[in-house]
Every structure is written in C-alpha cells, then in structure tokens.
C-alpha positions in Angstrom: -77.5 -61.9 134.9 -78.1 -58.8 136.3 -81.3 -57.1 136.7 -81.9 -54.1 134.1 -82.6 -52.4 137.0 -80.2 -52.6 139.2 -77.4 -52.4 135.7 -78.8 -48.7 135.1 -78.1 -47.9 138.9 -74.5 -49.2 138.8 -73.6 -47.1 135.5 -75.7 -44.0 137.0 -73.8 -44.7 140.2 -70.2 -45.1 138.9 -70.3 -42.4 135.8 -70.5 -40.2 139.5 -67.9 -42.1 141.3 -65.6 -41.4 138.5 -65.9 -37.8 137.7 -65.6 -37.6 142.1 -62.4 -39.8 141.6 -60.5 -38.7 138.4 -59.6 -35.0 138.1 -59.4 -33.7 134.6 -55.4 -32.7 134.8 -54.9 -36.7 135.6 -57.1 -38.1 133.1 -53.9 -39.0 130.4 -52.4 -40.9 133.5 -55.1 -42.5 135.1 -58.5 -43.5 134.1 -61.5 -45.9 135.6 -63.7 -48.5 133.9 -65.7 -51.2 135.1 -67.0 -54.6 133.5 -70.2 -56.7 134.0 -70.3 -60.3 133.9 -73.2 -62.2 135.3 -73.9 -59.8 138.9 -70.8 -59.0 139.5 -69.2 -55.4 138.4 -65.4 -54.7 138.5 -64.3 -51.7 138.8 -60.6 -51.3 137.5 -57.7 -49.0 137.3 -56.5 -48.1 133.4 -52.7 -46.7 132.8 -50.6 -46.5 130.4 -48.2 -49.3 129.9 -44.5 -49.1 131.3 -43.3 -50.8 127.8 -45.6 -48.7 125.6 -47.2 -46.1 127.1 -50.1 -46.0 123.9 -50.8 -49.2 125.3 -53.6 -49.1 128.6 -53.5 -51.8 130.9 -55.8 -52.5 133.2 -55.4 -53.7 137.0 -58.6 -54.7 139.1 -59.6 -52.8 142.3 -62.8 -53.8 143.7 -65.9 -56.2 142.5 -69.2 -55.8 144.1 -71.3 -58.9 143.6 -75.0 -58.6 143.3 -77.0 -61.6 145.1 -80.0 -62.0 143.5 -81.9 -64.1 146.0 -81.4 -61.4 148.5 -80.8 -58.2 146.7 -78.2 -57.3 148.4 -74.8 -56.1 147.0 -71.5 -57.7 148.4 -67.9 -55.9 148.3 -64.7 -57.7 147.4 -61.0 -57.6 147.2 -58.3 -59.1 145.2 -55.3 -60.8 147.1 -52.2 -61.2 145.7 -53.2 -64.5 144.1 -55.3 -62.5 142.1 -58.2 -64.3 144.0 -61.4 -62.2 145.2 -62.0 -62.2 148.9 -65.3 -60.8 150.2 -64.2 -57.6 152.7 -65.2 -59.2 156.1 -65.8 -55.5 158.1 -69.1 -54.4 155.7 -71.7 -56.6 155.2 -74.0 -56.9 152.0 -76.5 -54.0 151.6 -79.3 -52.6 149.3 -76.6 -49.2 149.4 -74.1 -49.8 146.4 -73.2 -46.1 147.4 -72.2 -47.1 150.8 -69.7 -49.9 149.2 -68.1 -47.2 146.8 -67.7 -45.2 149.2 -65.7 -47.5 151.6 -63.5 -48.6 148.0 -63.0 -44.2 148.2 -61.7 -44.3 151.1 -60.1 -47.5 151.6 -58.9 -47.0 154.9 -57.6 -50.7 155.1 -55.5 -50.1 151.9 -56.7 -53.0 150.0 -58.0 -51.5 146.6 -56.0 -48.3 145.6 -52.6 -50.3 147.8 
C-alpha cells in the first residue's frame, strides 16, 4: 500500500502535470487520470470512443512504481503485449517530478507513441 504520504504528493504532483499537459480548448478530446493500486500509480490517457464518442476509454501511458524498502520511485512502460517494462535509461529516485517529466517529454516515444 502506499504511504499517505507519499499518495498526497502524487495527487499534488499530477493535478500540476495535468493542467501543464491538457489545454482547456482540448479538454472534450483528451483528458488524464491516473489509478492507485498497491505503490504503483498509472497514469492514463481518456478519449472518447470511435464507436460512441459519449463513451471514454482509457489507454495506459506510464506507471511509476513506489518501492517501499527504498523509497525510491521507478518509471515504466507498456509494450505492445500490454506488459510493463521498467525504462532502462532513468533510474529510481526520491524525484517523482523528475519521472513526469521525462513521460513530458518522451523523447524515446514510448508513452504518448
């Protein structure tokens, strides 16, 4: 489970990222949401449906994992087999700022494609 502590940081910290990410014209396109289950946090993209467009769906982008023992935070990706691989050039830090960041700019083009 994840600490109350470090939970308040990672809404603080994303409500930012959002309102940085999502201008206010594209909001009925696009939005951002996250979950929390156990210490890890996934952030996810929400559109409307192709089928239905009253219908959101939501498409995982990143998950940041929280390692209790150390407390440091981890960043991962999701590979076509819909199966989340740790991102191999940033190592875990104390700086969940410096992980949403790097899912920002994405220079590899893993989260955002």
């Amino acid at each position: 489970m994840l600490p109350e502590f470090e939970q308040r940081l990672v809404e603080r910290l994303l409500s930012r990222f959002y309102d940085r990410r999502l201008l206010a014209h594209v909001q009925h396109q696009v939005r951002l949401g996250h979950t929390i289950r156990g210490n890890s946090v996934t952030l996810f993209e929400i559109r409307p449906g192709f089928d239905d467009p009253a219908a959101w769906l939501k498409s995982p982008v990143a998950q940041f994992r929280f390692h209790s023992h150390t407390g440091l935070w981890s960043l991962h990706w999701r590979d076509r087999n819909r199966r989340w691989r740790p991102h191999r050039e940033l190592t875990a830090t104390r700086n969940l700022e410096t992980l949403f960041a790097e899912v920002d700019r994405d220079p590899t083009c893993i989260f955002w494609g």
